[in-house]
GUPA-998677 format. One line per field, with one value per residue (C-alpha): x, y, z; residue in one letter. Coordinates in Angstrom, 3 decimals, always signed. Example, Ala and Ser with C-alpha at 12.3 -4.5 7.8 and 13.67 -1.06 7.14 Angstrom:
BEGIN
px: (+12.300/+13.670)
py: (-4.500/-1.060)
pz: (+7.800/+7.140)
resn: (A/S)
***
This chain:
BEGIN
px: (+111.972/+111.784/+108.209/+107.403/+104.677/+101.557/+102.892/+104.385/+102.862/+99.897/+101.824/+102.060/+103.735/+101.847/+99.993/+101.753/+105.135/+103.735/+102.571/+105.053/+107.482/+105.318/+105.402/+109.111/+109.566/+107.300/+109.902/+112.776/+111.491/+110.696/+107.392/+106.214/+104.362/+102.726/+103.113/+99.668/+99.880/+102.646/+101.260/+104.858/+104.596/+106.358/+107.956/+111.426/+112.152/+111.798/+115.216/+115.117/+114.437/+117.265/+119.456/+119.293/+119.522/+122.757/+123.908/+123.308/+125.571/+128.500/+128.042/+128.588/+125.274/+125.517/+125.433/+122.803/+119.806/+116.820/+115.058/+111.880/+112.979/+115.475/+113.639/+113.664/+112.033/+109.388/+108.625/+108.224/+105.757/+103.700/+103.523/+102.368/+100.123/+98.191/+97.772/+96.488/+94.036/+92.832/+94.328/+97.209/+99.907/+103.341/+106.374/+106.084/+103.470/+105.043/+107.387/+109.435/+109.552/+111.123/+108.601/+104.813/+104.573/+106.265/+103.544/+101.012/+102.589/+104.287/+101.006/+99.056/+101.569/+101.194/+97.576/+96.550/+96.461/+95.960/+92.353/+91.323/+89.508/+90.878/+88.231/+89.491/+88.428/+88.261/+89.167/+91.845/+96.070/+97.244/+99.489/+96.129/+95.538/+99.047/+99.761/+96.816/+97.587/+101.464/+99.840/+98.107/+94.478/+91.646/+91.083/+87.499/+87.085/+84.116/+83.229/+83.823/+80.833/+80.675/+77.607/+78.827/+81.944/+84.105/+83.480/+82.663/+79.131/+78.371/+75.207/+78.041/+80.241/+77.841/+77.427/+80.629/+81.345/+81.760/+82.931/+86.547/+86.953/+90.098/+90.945/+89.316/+91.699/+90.702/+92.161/+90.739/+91.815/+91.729/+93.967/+93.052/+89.748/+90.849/+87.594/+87.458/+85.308/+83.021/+82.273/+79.587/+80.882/+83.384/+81.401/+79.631/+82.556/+83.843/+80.787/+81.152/+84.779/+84.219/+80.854/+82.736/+86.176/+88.007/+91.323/+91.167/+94.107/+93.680/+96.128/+96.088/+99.072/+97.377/+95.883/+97.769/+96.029/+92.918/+90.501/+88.311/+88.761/+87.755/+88.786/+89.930/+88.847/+90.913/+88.785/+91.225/+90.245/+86.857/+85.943/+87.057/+89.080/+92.345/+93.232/+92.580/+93.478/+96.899/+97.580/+99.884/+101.513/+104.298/+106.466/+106.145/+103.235/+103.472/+106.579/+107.912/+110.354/+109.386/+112.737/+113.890/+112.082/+110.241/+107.325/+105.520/+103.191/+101.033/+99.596/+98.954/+102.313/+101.997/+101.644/+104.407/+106.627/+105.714/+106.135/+109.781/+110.948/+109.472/+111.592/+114.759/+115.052/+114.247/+115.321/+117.091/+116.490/+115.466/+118.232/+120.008/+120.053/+116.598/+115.249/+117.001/+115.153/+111.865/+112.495/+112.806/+110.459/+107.933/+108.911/+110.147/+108.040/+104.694/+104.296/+105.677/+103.108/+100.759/+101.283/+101.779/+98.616/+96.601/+98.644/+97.272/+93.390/+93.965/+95.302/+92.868/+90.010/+91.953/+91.544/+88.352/+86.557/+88.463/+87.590/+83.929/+84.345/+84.331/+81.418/+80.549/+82.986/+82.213/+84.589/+83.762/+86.352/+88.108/+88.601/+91.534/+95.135/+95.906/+93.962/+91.364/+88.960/+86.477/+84.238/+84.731/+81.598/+79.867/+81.734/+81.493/+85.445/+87.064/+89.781/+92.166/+92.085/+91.049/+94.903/+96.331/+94.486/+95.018/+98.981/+99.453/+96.620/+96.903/+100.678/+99.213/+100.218/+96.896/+95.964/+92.999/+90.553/+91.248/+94.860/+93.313/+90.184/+87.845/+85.362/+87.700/+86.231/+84.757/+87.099/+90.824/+93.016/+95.090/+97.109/+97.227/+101.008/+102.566/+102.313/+99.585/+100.812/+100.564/+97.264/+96.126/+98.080/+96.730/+93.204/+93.421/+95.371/+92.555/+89.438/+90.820/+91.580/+88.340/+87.008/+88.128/+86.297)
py: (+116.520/+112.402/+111.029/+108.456/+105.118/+104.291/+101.704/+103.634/+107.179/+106.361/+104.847/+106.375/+105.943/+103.728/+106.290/+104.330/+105.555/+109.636/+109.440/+107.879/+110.344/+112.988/+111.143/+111.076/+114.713/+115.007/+113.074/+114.383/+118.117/+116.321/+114.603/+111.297/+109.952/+106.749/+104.669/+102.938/+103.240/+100.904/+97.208/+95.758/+93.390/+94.603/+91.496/+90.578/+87.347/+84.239/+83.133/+79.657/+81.178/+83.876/+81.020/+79.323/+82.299/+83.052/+79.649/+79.406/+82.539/+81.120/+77.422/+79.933/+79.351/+82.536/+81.783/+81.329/+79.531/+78.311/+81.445/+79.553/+78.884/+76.238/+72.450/+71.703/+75.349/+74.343/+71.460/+72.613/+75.388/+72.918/+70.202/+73.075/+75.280/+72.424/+71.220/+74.198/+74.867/+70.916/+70.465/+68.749/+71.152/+69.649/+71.405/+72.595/+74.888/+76.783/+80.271/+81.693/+85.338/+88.219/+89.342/+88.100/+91.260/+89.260/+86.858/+89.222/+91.130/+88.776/+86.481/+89.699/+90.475/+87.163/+86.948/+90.388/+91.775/+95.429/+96.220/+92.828/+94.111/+93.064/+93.272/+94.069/+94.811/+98.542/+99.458/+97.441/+96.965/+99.922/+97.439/+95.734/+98.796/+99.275/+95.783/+95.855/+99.477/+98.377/+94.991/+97.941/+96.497/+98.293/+98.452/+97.823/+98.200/+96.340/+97.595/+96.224/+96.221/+97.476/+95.796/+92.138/+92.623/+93.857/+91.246/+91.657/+93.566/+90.459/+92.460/+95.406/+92.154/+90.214/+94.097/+94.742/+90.983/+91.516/+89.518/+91.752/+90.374/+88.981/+88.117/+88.381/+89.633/+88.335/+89.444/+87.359/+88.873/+92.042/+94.763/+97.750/+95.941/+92.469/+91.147/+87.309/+86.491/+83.784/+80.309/+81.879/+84.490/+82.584/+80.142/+82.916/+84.330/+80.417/+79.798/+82.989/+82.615/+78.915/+79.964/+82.421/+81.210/+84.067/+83.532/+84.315/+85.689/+85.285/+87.437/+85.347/+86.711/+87.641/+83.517/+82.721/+86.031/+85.005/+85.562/+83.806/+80.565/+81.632/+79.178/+81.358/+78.874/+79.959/+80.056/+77.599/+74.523/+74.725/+71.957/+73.503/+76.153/+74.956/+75.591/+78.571/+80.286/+81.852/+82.141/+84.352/+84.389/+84.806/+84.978/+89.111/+89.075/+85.132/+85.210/+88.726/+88.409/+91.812/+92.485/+88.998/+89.280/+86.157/+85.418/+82.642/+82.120/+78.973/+78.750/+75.574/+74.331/+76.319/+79.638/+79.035/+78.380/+81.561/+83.237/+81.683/+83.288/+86.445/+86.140/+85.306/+87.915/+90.664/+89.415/+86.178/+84.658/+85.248/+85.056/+81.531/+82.034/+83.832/+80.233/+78.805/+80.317/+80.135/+76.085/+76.453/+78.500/+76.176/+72.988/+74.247/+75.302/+76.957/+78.065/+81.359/+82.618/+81.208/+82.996/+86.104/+85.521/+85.465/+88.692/+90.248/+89.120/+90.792/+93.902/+93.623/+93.965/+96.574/+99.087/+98.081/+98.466/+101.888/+103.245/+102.444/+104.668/+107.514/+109.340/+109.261/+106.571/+103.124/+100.460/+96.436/+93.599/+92.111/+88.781/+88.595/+90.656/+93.133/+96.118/+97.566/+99.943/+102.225/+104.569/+108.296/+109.687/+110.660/+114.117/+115.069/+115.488/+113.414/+110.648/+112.286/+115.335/+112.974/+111.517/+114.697/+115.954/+112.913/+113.040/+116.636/+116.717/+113.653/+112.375/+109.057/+108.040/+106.811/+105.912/+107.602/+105.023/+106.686/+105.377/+101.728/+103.319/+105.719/+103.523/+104.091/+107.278/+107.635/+105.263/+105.457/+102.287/+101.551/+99.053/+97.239/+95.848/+97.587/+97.262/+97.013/+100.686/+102.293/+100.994/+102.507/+105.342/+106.603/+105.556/+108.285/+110.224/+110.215/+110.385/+114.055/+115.113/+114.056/+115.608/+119.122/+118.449)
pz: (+86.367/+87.058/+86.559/+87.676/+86.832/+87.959/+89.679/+92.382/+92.014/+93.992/+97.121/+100.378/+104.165/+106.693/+109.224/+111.609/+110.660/+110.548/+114.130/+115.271/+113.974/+115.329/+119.039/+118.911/+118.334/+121.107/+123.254/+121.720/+123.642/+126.767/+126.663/+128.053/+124.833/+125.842/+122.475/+121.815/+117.796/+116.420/+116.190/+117.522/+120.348/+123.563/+124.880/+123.577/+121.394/+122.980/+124.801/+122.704/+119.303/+119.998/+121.017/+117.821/+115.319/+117.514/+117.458/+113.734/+113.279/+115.553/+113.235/+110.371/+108.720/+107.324/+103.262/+100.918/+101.224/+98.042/+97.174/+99.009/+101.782/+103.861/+102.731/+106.685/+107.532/+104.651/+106.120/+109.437/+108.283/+106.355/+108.922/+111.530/+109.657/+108.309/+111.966/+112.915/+110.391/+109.794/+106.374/+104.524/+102.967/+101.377/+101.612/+98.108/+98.833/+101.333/+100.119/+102.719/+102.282/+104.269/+106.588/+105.669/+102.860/+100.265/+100.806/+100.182/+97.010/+94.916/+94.533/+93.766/+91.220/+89.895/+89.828/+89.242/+85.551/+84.595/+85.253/+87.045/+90.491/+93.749/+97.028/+100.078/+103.479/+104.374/+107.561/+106.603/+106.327/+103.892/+102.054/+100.520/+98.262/+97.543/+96.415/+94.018/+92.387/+92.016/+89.988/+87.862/+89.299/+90.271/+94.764/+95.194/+99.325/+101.227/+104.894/+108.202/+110.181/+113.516/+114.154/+112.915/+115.034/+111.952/+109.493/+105.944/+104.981/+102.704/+101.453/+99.706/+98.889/+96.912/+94.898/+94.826/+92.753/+88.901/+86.211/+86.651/+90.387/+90.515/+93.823/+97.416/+99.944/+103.918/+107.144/+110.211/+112.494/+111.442/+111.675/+112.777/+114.212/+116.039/+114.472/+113.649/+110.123/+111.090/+109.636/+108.030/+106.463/+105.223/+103.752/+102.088/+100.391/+99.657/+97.693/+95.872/+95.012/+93.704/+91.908/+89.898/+89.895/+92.355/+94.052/+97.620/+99.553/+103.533/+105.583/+109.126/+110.537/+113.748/+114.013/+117.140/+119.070/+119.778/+123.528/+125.361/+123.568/+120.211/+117.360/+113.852/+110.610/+108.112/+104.869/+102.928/+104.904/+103.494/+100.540/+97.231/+98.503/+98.674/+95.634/+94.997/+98.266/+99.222/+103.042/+104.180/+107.868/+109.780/+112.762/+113.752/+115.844/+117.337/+118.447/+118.918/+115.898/+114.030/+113.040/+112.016/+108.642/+108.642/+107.251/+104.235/+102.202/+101.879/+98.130/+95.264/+94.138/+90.798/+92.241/+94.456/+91.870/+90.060/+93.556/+93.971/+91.110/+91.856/+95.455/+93.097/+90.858/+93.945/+97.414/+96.753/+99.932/+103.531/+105.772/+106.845/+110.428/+110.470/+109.072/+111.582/+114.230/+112.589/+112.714/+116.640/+116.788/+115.251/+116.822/+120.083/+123.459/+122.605/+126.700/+126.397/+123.588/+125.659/+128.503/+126.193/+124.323/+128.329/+128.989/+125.830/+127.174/+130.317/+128.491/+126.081/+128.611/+131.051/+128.161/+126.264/+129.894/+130.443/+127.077/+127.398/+130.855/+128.110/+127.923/+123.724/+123.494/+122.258/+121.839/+121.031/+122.877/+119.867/+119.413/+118.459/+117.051/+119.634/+118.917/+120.259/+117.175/+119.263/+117.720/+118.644/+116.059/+118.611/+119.623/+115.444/+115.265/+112.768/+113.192/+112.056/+115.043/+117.255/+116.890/+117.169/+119.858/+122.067/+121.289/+121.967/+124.420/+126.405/+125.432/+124.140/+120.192/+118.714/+114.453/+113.055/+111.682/+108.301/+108.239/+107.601/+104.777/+104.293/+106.034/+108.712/+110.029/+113.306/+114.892/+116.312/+116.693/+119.834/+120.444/+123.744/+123.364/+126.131/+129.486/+132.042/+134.013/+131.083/+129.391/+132.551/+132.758/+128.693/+129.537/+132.266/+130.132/+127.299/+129.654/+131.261/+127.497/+126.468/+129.208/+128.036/+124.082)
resn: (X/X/X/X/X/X/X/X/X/X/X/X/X/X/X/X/X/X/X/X/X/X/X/X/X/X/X/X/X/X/X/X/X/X/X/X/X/X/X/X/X/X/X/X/X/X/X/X/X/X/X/X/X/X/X/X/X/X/X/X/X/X/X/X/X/X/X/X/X/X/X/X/X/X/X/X/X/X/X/X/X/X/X/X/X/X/X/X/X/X/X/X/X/X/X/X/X/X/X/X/X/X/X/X/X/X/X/X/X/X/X/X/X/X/X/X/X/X/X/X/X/X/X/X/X/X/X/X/X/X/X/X/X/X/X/X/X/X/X/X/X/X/X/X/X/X/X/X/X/X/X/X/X/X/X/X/X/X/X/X/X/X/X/X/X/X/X/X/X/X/X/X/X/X/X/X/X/X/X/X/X/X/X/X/X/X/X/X/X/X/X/X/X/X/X/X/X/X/X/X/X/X/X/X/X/X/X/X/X/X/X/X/X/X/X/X/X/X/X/X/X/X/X/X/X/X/X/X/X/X/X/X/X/X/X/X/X/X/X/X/X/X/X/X/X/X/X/X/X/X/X/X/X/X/X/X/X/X/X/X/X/X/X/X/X/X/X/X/X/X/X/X/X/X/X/X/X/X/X/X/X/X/X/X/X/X/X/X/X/X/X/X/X/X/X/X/X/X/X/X/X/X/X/X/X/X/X/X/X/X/X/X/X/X/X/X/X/X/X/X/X/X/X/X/X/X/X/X/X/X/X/X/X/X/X/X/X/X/X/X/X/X/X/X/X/X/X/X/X/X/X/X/X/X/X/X/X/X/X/X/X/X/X/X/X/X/X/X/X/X/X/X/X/X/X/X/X/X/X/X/X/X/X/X/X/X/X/X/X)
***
């Protein structure tokens, strides 16, 4: 019988994979599931980014590329993610990755030595635990509060700090929650991390979604932070391009250069004609994910003011992401039946809070990226189910 290491015996599907499996069976006997539980945006690729992917293709750009990334894609990532978060960034810090993951994992793994503890924001991304338990580090969660619109208790952080802490993972905004950390907190957790000499990771793959004119500081543009934060991001969520693969990491030139290697000896490079894209998509029109990110708002409050119809139900407007996090603790069920019932009862795919943490109980995630009909058509749905608890 194979057994297997530590490094891969604890890891486990994304909940988001299960219930969609289970929705599809549904389907596959006749059911309309309404999806609300894969975070995938619903509108295609942009016409000008699929135009130049296609058009690199046709030109035959089709070979390898540096393990980091096309020098012209690096450059374009630098020159407009330092715009956008009011700092300088050369080329040379930037690692193009396949998908944003790679940007996540291969710093942990080159940060993160067997026993060092690794804090991380529970509800949070399952791929936050996983990453630290493949480094062979120890996953030390800190809760989202409801009350402080998701962000970090700083109270549990500040306990949860030892001499061990390694690194500080930060999603803002959140997924499952769409909460945004604020200044504050951040400058909490920057003082911290300088004061005892912590890496900080900052997952801001969702900084382009954000409501009602809220601004998203990423916690590397404070003083003294630079250089020791890694930002990850990418093009899945901006621009509709989940299954281009696309995604970098932003990091001090050192760590990048660890990271490259890392990317050479495992994926070799991202695709040449996905970079290619990625440069239009960068340097191109920003209209259409504006007009996407005002479709999201108006989604966004279509189903946060439906789901606080609800009797029991409770559900905050995130600020940014597209997902909505209400709490359900009210009826005593847990998370996890309140997915199933609301698939097999009501035909809509929802994630138990517990997918995303323990702390993670008492709420379900939806996801408002599809369209406007049927946002209305599940709250319905879920208000006669919940009806019948």
């Amino acid at each position: 019988m194979t057994t297997f290491t530590d490094r891969v015996a604890h890891l486990a599907p994304e909940g988001a994979y299960y219930m969609l499996a289970r929705a599809q069976a549904l389907e596959a006997q006749g059911r309309k599931i309404i999806h609300l539980e894969i975070g995938q945006p619903d509108v295609p690729t942009f016409g000008n980014i699929k135009a130049a992917g296609i058009k690199a293709i046709e030109d035959n750009f089709t070979r390898y590329t540096p393990p980091a990334g096309m020098p012209a894609l690096r450059k374009a990532i630098a020159e407009d993610a330092g715009r956008r978060r009011g700092m300088r960034i050369s080329p040379a810090q930037v690692v193009v990755g396949t998908g944003t993951k790679p940007a996540l994992f291969f710093p942990t793994m080159a940060l993160v030595r067997p026993g060092d503890e690794v804090i991380y924001p529970d509800p949070g991304f399952p791929t936050y635990a996983a990453m630290v338990g493949v480094a062979g580090g120890k996953a030390v969660p800190v809760p989202l509060v409801e009350e402080h619109d998701f962000s970090f208790d700083l109270a549990a952080f500040d306990r949860l700090v030892t001499d061990r802490t390694r690194l500080i993972v930060l999603n803002s905004p959140s997924n499952p929650t769409g909460g945004v950390m604020p200044i504050e907190a951040l400058e909490h957790i920057a003082r911290v991390a300088i004061e005892r000499d912590i890496w900080v990771l900052s997952d801001e793959i969702y900084m382009r979604l954000a409501y009602d004119g809220c601004q998203v500081p990423s916690i590397a543009a404070l003083p003294g932070m630079q250089e020791r934060t890694i930002i990850c991001d990418g093009y899945s969520k901006t621009y509709s391009m989940t299954g281009w693969r696309l995604g970098y990491g932003i990091m001090p030139e050192t760590l990048a250069e660890r990271v490259e290697l890392l990317l050479t000896h495992s994926v070799g490079c991202p695709a040449s004609f996905t970079q290619v894209a990625g440069i239009e998509a960068l340097t191109g029109p920003q209209d259409e994910v504006d007009a996407v990110v005002a479709e999201y708002q108006r989604r966004r409050d279509t189903l946060v003011e439906g789901l606080n119809r609800i009797p029991g139900w409770r559900c905050r407007s995130p600020q940014g992401a597209f997902y909505v996090f209400p709490n359900v603790s009210s009826y005593g069920k847990k998370a996890d039946w309140w997915a199933e019932f609301l698939l097999d009862e009501a035909g809509v795919a929802v994630l138990p809070g517990t997918a995303f943490g323990s702390y993670g109980e008492g709420y379900i995630r939806l996801t408002f990226c599809n369209s406007m009909e049927n946002i209305r058509e599940a709250i319905d749905r879920i208000a006669d189910a919940v009806a019948r608890v």
